[in-house]
C-alpha positions as CSV (number, residue, x, y, z in Angstrom):
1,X,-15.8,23.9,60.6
2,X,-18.1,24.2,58.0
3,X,-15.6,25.3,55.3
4,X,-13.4,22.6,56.0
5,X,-16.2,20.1,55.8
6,X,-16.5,20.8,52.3
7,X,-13.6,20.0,51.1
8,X,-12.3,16.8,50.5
9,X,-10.7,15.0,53.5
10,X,-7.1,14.7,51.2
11,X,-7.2,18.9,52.0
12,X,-7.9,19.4,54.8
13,X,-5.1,19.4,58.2
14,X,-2.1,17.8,58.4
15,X,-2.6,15.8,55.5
16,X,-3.1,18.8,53.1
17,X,0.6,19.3,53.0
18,X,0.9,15.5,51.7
19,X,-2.3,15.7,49.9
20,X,-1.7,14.2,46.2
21,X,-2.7,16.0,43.5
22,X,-4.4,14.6,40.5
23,X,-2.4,13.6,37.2
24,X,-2.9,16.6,34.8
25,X,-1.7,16.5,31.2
26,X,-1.7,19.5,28.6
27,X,-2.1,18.9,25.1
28,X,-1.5,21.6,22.5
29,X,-2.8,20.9,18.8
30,X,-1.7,17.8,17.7
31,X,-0.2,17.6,14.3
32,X,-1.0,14.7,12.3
33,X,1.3,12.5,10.6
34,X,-0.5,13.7,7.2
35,X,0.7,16.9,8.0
36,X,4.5,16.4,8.2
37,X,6.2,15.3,5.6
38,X,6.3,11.9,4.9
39,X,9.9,9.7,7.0
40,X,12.6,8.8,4.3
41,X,12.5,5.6,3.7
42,X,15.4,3.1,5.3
43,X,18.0,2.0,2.3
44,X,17.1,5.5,0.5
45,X,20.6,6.5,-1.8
46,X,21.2,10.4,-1.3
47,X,24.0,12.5,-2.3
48,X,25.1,15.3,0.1
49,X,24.5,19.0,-1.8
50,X,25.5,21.4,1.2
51,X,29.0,21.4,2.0
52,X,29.2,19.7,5.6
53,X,32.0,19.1,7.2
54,X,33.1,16.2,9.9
55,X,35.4,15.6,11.9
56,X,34.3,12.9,14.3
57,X,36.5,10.2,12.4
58,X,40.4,10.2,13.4
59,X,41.4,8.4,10.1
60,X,39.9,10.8,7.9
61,X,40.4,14.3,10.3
62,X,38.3,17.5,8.8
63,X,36.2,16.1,6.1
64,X,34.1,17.0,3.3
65,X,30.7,14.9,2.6
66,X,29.8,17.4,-0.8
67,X,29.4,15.5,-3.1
68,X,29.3,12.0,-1.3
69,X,26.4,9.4,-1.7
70,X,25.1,7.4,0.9
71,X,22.0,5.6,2.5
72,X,19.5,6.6,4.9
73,X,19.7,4.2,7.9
74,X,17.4,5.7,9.7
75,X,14.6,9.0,9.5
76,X,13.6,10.1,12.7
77,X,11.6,12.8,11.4
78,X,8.8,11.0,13.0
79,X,8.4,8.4,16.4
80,X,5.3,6.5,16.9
81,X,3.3,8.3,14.6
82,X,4.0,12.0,15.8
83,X,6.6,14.2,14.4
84,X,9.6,15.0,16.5
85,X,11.8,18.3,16.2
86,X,14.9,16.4,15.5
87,X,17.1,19.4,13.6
88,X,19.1,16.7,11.6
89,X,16.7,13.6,11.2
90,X,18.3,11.8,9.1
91,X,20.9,9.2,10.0
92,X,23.1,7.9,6.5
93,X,26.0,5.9,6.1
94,X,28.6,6.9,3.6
95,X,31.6,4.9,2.5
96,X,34.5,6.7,1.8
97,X,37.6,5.5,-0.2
98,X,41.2,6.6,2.5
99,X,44.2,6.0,0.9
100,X,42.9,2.4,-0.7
101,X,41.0,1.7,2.8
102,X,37.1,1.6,2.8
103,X,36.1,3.8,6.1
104,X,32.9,3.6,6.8
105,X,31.3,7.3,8.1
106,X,27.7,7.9,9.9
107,X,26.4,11.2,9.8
108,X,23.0,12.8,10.9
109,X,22.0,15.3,7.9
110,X,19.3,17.4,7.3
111,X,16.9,16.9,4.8
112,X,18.1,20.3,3.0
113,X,21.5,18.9,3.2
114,X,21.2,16.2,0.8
115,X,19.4,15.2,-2.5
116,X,17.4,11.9,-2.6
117,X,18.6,9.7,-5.8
């Protein structure tokens, strides 16, 4: 009786099984914003210098951006002030010239995929 007295009533008999634990949150070492690179900016031209290939768009079938310029539409490189481990941050728009049609092709690229103009 005396151990049990000791401990809070939440822990002790039935209600031990059903007892709620307290909210807990681990933090590792927090990298600044300063630390990462600095997000592309939105409306950014880039050129494509690796060769990547798509093949997400039926009209244009396997596809080679080298060589194309774009925009960045979006850099998600970093949310809310932290960085994020996105592996290809980068969202940009190309439009490409298919047998006299304008298609217009998004692509997430890494930022050693392309050169910024």
């Amino acid at each position: 009786m005396l151990a049990s007295s000791r401990l809070p009533k939440a822990a002790c008999g039935r209600r031990a099984l059903h007892a709620r634990r307290p909210s807990c949150s681990i933090r590792s070492s927090r990298v600044t914003v300063a630390s990462v690179a600095s997000p592309v900016p939105e409306g950014t031209k880039v050129k494509v210098t690796a060769d990547v290939t798509i093949s997400h768009v039926a009209r244009l079938g396997d596809y080679s951006l080298k060589g194309q310029e774009g925009e960045v539409m979006k850099d998600v490189s970093v949310h809310k002030d932290q960085p994020t481990n996105a592996t290809m941050p980068l969202r940009c728009k190309f439009v490409i010239n298919n047998d006299g049609a304008d298609v217009k092709v998004i692509a997430h690229l890494a930022e050693d995929e392309v050169e910024m103009l």
